[in-house]
N, C-alpha and C positions, 0 to 999 in steps of 0.2 A: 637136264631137268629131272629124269627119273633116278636120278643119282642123289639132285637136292630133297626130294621127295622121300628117298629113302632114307639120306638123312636125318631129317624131320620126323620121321616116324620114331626113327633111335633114340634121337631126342629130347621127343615126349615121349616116350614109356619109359626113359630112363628117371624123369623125375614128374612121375605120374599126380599125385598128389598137388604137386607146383602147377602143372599141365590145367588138372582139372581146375584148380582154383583161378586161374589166369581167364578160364573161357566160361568160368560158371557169371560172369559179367554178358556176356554175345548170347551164352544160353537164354536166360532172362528175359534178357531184350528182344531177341527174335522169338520164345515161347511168347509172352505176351503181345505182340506184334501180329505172329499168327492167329494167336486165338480169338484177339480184337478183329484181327478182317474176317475168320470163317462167322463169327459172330452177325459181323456186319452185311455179311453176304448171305447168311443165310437167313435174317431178318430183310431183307431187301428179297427176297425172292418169295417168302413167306407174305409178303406185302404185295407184292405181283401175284402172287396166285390169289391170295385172298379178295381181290377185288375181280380178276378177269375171272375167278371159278375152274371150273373141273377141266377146261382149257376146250372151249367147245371153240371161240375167235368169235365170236358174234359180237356185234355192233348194233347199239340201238338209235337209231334215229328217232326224234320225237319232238312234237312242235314244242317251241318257249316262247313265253313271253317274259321279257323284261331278265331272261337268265334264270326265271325260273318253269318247270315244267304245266304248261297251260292244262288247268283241270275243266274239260268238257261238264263236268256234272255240274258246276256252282258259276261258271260263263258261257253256257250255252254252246251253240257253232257258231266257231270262229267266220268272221269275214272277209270274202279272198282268198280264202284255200280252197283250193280245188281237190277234188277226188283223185288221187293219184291214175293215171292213164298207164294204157300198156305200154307205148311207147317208153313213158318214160321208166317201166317198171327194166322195158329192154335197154333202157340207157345206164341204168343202174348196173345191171347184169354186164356190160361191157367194162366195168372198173377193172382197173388190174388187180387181180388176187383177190376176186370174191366170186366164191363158189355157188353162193345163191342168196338167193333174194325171197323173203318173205314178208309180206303188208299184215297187216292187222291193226285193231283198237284195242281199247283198254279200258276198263272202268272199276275204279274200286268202288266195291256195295259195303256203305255205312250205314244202311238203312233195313236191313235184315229184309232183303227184298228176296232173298234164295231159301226157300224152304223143302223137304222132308217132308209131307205127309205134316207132322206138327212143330218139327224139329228145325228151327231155324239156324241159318249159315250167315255170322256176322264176321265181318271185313276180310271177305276173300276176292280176289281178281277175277273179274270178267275178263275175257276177250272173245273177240269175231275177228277170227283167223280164217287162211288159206291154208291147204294141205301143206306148204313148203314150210311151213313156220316151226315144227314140231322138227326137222332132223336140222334144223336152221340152228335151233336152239337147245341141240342136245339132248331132246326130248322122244324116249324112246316106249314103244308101245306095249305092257304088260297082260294087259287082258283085252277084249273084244277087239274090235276092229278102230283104224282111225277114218276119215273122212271119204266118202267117195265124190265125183261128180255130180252123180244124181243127187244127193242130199243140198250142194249148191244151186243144180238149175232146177231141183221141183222143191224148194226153202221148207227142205224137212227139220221137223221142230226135235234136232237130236241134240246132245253133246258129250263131251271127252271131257273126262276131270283127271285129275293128278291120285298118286298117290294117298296124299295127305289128308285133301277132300275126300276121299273113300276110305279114309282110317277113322276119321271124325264123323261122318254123317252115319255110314252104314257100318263101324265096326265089323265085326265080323261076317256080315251078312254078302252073298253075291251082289255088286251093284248094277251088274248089265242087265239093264230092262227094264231098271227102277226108274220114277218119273219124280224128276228133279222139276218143284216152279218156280220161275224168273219170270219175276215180275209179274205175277201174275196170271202168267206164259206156262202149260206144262211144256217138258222137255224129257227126251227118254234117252239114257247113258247106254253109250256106244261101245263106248272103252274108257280104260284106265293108262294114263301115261306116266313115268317117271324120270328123274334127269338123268343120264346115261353114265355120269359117274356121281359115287353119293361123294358132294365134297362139302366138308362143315370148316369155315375160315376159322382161324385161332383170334379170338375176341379179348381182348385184355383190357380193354378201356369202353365207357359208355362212348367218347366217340369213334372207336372204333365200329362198337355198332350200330352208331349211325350212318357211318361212312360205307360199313357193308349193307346192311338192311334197308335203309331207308326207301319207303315205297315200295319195299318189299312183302309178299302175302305170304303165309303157310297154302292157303286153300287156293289152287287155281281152277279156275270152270271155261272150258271152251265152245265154244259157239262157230257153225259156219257164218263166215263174215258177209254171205247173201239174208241169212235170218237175223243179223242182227240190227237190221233197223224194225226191225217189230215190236222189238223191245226200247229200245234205245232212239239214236238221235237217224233221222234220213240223211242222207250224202253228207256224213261226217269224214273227213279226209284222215287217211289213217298213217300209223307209223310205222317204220322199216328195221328190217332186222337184216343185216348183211353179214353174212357166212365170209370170210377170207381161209385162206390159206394157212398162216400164221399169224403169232402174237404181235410180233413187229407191225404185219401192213397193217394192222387197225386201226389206228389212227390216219394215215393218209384216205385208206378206206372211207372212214368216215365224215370225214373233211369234206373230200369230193362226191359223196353220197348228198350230205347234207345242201351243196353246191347245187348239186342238178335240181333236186326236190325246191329251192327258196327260187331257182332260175322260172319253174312254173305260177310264181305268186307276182301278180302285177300288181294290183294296187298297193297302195303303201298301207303296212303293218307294220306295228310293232312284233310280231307275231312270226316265228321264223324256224325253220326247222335245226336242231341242233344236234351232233352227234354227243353220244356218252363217251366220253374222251376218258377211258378206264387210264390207260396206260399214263396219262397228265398227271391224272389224281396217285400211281403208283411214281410215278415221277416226285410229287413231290413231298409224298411223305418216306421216300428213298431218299430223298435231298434233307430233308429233315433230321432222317436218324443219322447218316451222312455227316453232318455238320458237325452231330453230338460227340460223336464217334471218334471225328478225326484229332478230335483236342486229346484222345486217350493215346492214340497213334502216338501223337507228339511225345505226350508223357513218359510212355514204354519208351520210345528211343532212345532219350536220357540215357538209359540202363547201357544202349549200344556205346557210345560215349561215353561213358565210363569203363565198359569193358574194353574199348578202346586204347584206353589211358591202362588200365592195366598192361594189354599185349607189349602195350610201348615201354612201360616199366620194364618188367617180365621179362624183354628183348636186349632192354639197356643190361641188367643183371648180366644175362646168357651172356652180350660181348664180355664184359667183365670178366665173368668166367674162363672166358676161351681165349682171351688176350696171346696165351702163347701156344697155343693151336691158332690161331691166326696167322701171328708173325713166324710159324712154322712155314706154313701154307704158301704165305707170300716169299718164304728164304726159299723156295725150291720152285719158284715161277708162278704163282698164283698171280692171276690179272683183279686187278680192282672187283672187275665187275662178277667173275666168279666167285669172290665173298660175299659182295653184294647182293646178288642173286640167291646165292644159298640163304641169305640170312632172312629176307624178303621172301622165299619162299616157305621157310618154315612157318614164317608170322603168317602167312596166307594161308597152312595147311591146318595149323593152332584155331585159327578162325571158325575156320571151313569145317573141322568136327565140331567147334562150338556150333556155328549155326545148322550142320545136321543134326547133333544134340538136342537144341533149339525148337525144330520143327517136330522132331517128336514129341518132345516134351509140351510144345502150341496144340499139336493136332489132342495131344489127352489133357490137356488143360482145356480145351474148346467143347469134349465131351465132356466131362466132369461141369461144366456151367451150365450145359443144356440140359444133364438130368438132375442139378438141382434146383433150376431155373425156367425149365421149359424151355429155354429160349432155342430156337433154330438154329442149326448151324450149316453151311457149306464150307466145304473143304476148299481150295482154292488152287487146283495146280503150280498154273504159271506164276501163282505170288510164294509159292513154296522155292520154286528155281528162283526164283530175282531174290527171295531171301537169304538164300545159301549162297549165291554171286553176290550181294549186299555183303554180306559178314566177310567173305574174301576178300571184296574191294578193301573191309576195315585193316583191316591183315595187313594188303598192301601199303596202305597208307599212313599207318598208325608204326607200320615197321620199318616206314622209310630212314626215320630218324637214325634208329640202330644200325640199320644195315649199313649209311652212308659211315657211320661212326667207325663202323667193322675193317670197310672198306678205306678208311684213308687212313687205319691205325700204318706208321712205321714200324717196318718189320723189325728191326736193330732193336727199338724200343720193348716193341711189343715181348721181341723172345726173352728181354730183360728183365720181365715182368715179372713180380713175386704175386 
């Protein structure tokens, strides 16, 4: 074998030019090949991060009706839902691969109900939260302090804002101590929280951003979730935020989160608690691009197939060539399948630099679309080895033809050959 392999080498550098033009067909095909999958994989993953975020794994539970998310402010409290118990906050806490569990409400203010002194704060997010909700949700503390105990059991009139809220209200000013009113309600700023990685999704289409944004605030404003019926609705039943482990369990997470919380709702409702199934919705706009993608797949291979059809040409030639170097070969003991093999392996060797040619050539043609396209890319190991095994199997198969041709020439004939 290291014999036919060096032959093969001698081979093609002996007619280097013929060599390259044979495999600039396999180059092609696996360049284009490659650069359409890192393409395709690195929009698929760009599409996964884009909807899970900065990769905190959090899971949002939230009641629905009818498949869409129940707005407390324009249908009141619901009937039949119960105020989430400790129990079941512990049953929740028992899922596999969720690291914690955080309750809260939610309200967006369309109604310039949050003011500044005279400076009013339109369409930013309320919630009444529990302490667990902030490392739940990858929300990590920049100035003052976050929630204690006592601010829930003596319903101190405090709260925690974001970032964004204290870039817009107070610009540059310190906001710790300033008194924020809700509804009405003064409140005095505790602290400032921010999300723990800044991550901004790649938006290319209006529904892309509605697919990330939607229901989404710049301003968030938190409240402990003992002081928020002062404001807001009494024994309003709240939603769940589940911390897991990884990107994978979320969705199982969610499922059976959603499970226990609709197990606590006896009467009939249409009215049902539903997880945010991120990874569905990356599912299936992955399936989407997927589908578009794979007809290009198709396309590029052609090119393989054709260079195909060269190698076999190419191979036919070579026997021609070597007719009395064959029937040499064979006057002096040569078995069938030692021609055979030699000839068979060259075509696999001819491939085999085309498709490492190939891959290089895919991996800088993959860069070169991203920087004039933006578009993402991923590299893709294990489809780099199945394309250089790909282009070999071509080799093998496309040189069977020749090889068997090599192999049954008669010797008598062959050394006859002019």
């Amino acid at each position: 074998m290291i014999e036919n392999i060096r032959l093969s080498f001698q081979g093609i550098w002996s007619h280097k030019m013929r060599s390259f033009l044979t495999m600039l067909g396999i180059i092609i095909g696996i360049a284009s090949i490659i650069s359409i999958v890192s393409t395709i994989k690195g929009t698929n993953e760009q599409i996964k991060k884009n909807l899970i975020g900065s990769g905190t794994n959090t899971v949002q539970i939230q009641l629905y009706q009818n498949d869409w998310p129940y707005e407390m402010l324009y249908n009141g409290l619901p009937n039949g839902i119960p105020v989430i118990s400790e129990s079941t906050v512990e049953e929740l806490r028992a899922i596999p691969n969720v690291e914690s569990v955080a309750l809260y409400t939610t309200r967006m203010d369309y109604n310039n109900s949050v003011f500044y002194g005279n400076t009013g704060l339109s369409g930013c997010q309320i919630f009444g939260t529990d302490n667990a909700y902030f490392s739940a949700n990858g929300l990590v503390l920049k100035q003052g302090r976050l929630f204690v105990d006592s601010d829930f059991s003596a319903f101190r009139p405090v709260v925690i804002i974001d970032a964004g809220t204290a870039e817009s209200i107070f610009s540059d000013t310190d906001p710790l101590g300033k008194t924020l009113e809700i509804g009405q309600m003064p409140f005095t700023v505790i602290g400032v929280v921010d999300d723990d990685a800044q991550f901004e999704p790649v938006i290319n289409t209006i529904d892309e951003y509605y697919t990330y944004f939607y229901g989404q605030s710049t301003s968030r404003i938190f409240l402990p979730h003992a002081v928020w019926p002062a404001v807001y609705t009494f024994d309003e039943p709240q939603n769940v935020s589940l911390r897991v482990n990884r990107t994978e369990d979320m969705t199982d997470a969610g499922r059976l989160g959603a499970e226990i919380l609709n197990a606590q709702i006896f009467e009939s409702t249409n009215i049902r608690y539903q997880a945010e199934d991120l990874l569905k919705q990356a599912e299936e706009l992955q399936n989407l691009s997927n589908a578009t993608n794979s007809q290009l797949i198709w396309i590029a291979s052609i090119s393989l197939l054709v260079g195909g059809i060269g190698v076999m040409n190419i191979m036919l030639v070579s026997v021609t060539e070597r007719t009395r170097e064959i029937g040499l070969k064979k006057a002096i003991g040569a078995k069938k399948s030692r021609i055979l093999w030699q000839f068979l392996t060259e075509a696999a060797v001819l491939t085999s630099l085309g498709g490492i040619l190939g891959v290089g050539a895919g991996i800088a043609l993959a860069q070169i679309i991203s920087g004039i396209t933006s578009a993402p890319v991923a590299i893709s190991v294990p489809f780099i080895l199945i394309a250089v095994v790909f282009s070999m199997g071509i080799g093998i198969i496309f040189g069977l033809i020749p090889s068997f041709k090599a192999a049954n020439l008669n010797p008598i004939d062959a050394l006859r050959h002019e």
